[in-house]
C-alpha positions in Angstrom: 29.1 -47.0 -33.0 31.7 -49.6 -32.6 33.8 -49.7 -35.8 36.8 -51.9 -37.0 39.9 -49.6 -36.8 42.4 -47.6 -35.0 40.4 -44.5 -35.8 37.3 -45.5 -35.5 37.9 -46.9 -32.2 39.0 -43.3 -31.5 35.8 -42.2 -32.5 33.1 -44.0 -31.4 34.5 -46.3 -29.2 35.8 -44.0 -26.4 35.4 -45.6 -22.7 35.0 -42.2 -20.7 31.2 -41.9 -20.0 30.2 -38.0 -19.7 27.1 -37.6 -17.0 25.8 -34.8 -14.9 27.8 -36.9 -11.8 31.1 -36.9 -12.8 31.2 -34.1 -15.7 31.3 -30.9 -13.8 35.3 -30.7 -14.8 34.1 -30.2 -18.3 31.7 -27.4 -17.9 32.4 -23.9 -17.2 28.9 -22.8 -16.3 27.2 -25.5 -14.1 23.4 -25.8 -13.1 22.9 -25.8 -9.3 21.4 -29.1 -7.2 18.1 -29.8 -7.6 16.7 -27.7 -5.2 12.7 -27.7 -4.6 12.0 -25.1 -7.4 13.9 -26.8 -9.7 12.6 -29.4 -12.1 14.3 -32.4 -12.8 15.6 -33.5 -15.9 16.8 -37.2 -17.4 18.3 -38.1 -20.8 18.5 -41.3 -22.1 20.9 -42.3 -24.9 24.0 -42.2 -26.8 27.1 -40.2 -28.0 24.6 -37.6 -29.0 23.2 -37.6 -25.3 26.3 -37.1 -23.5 28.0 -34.3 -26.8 30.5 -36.7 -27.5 33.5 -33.9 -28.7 32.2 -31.1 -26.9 32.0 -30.0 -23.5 29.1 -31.3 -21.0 27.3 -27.7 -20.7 27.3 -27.8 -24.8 25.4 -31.2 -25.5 21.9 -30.9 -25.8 20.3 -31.5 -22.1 22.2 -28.5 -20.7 21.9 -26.4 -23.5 17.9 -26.9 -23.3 18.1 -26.4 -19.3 19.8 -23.6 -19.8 16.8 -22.6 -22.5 14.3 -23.9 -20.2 15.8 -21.2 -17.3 15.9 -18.5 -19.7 12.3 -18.9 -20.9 11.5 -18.7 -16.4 11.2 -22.2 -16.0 14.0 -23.3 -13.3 15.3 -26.7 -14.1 18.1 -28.8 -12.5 21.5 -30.2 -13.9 20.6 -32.5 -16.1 21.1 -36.9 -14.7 22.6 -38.3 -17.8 22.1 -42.0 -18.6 24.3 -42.4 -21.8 27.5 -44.0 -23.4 29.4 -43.6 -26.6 28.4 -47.0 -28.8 25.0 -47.6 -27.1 22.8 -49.2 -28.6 18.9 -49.7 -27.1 19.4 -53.2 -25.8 22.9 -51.4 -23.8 21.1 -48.2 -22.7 18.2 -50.8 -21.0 21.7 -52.2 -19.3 22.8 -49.0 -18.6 19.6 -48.0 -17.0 19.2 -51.2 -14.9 22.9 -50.7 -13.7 21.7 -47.4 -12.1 18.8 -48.4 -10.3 17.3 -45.3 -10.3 14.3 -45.4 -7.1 13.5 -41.5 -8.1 11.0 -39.9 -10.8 11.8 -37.0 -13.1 9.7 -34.0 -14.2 11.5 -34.2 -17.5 12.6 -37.4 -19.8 14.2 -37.4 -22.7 15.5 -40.1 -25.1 17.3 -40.3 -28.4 18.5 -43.4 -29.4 18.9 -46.6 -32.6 22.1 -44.9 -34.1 24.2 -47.9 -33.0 22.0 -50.1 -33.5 21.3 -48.9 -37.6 25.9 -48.9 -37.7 26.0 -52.8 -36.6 23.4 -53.7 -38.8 21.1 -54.4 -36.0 17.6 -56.2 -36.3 15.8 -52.9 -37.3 12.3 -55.3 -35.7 14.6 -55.6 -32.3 14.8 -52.0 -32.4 11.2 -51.6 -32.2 11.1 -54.4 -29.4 13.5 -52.7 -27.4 12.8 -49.0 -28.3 9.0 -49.6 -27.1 10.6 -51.2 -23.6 12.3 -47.9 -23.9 9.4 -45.8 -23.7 7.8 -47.1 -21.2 10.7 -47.2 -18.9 10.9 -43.0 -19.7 7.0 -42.8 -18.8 8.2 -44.8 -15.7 10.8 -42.6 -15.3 8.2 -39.1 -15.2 5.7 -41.2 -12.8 3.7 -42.0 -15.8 2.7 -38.9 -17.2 3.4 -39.5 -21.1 3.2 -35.3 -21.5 6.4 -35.2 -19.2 8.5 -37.4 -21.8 10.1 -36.2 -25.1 11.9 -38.2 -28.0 14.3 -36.8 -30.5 14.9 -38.7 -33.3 18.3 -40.1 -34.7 20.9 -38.0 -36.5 22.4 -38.6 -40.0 25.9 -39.2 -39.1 26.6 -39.9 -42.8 26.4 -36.0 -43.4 29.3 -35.8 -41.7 32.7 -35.6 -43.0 33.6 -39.1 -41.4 30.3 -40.8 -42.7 31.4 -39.4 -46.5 34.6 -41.5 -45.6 33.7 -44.5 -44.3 32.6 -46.2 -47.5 28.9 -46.6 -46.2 27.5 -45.0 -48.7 25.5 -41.3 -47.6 22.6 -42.6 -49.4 22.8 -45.7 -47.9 23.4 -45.0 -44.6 20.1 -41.8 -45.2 18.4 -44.6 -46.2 18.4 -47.0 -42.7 18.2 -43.8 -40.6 15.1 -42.9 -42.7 14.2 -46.7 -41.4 15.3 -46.7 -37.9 13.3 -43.4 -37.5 10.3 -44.4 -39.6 9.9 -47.0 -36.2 10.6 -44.5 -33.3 8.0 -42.3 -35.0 5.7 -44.2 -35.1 5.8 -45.9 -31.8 6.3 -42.8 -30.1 3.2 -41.4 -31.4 1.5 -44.3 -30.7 2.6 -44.4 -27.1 1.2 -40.8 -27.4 4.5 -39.0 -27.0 6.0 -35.9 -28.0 8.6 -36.5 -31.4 11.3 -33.7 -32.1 12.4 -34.6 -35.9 16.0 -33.3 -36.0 17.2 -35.5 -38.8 16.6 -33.5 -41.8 18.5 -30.6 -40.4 21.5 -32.8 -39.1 22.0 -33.1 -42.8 22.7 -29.5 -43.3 26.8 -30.9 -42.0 27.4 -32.2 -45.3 27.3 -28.3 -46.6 28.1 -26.8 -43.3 31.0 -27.8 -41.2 30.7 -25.3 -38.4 27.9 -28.0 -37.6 30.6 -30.8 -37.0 32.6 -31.2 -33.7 36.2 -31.5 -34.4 36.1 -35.3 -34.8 34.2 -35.0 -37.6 31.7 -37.2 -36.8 29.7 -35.7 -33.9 27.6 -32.4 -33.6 29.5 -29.1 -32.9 27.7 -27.2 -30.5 25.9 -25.2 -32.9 24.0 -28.4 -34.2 22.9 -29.1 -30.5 21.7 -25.5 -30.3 19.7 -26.1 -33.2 18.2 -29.4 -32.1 17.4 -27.6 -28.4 15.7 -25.2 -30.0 13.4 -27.8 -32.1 12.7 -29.1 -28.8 11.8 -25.8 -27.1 8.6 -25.6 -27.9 7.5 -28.8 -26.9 8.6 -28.4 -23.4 7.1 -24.7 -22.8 3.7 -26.2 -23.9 4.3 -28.5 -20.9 5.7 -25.9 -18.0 5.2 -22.8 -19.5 
């Protein structure tokens, strides 16, 4: 989110992207190379992609490879397409600046939190969140069963959204929106949805779910959200 502001700059607008490439610094424990046993996983997104405030091993793609490998299916460390302040028109940019020529066994993609903060066209969303999905059924060589949504977070549960003079209602209001349209294309598109908003709301009575900015998930919250997903996946390569 890109907010007016000495401190929000420090919060949402922080220039250092976090990917599997350049974030093994950050991570104690990190998955081998993609060796031929190995699936291959991409995420797609935002701040809540890349665990803006936490380690890289602690955001949600490791934690749910490291899941994934407990449960006996092997997967790789994690290619991370994802920036701080992203919306879905500069995760399309983000993609395109890749130029990824390779196919994953695993896609995942959680984004529109940006884009609800600006104010964004909510029917640009949908424009831009469909392009989305195809580019992740793209991504898995067009197998729809290999691609998984998660659906956007309240961020006015957190301490910082109680500050910012949004209005928690307000802001639970255009989440509610925002997701009302990636749930509904997704399943349309005929892909699996992982609803994680109504327990990102549990922050606003539980801080040990907050990271210490007090905006973005702790850890614990991104445990919680891998283990919504789970299931999903183990339906898939179990």
């Amino acid at each position: 989110m890109k907010l007016a502001g000495t401190v929000l700059l420090l919060i949402f607008l922080l220039s250092c992207e976090k990917s599997a490439t350049n974030g093994m610094a950050k991570t104690d424990t990190p998955i081998p190379a993609n060796p031929a046993d190995q699936l291959s996983y991409l995420a797609l997104g935002d701040s809540y992609t890349i665990g803006e405030a936490v380690v890289l091993n602690q955001c949600f793609p490791y934690q749910l490879a490291e899941m994934l490998g407990n449960q006996g299916v092997k997967v790789a460390e994690p290619k991370i397409i994802a920036k701080t302040g992203w919306t879905t028109g500069e995760l399309k940019q983000g993609i395109q600046a890749q130029a990824l020529a390779v196919k994953y066994n695993i896609v995942t993609l959680l984004i529109g939190v940006n884009n609800q903060y600006r104010g964004d066209s909510i029917d640009t969303y949908r424009v831009e969140f469909k392009e989305l999905l195809q580019t992740a059924i793209s991504f898995a060589d067009g197998n729809k069963t290999h691609v998984f949504v998660i659906s956007i977070p309240d961020w006015g549960a957190t301490p910082f959204g109680k500050q910012s003079g949004r209005g928690t209602q307000t802001i639970a209001t255009q989440i509610d929106a925002f997701n009302a349209v990636n749930n509904e294309e997704t399943l349309k598109a005929g892909i699996s949805y992982t609803d994680i908003t109504p327990g990102s709301r549990n922050a606003a009575t539980d801080i040990s779910l907050v990271a210490s900015d007090g905006l973005h998930p702790s850890a614990m919250m991104y445990r919680e959200w891998t283990l919504q997903l789970l299931p999903a996946l183990l339906k898939v390569y179990k």
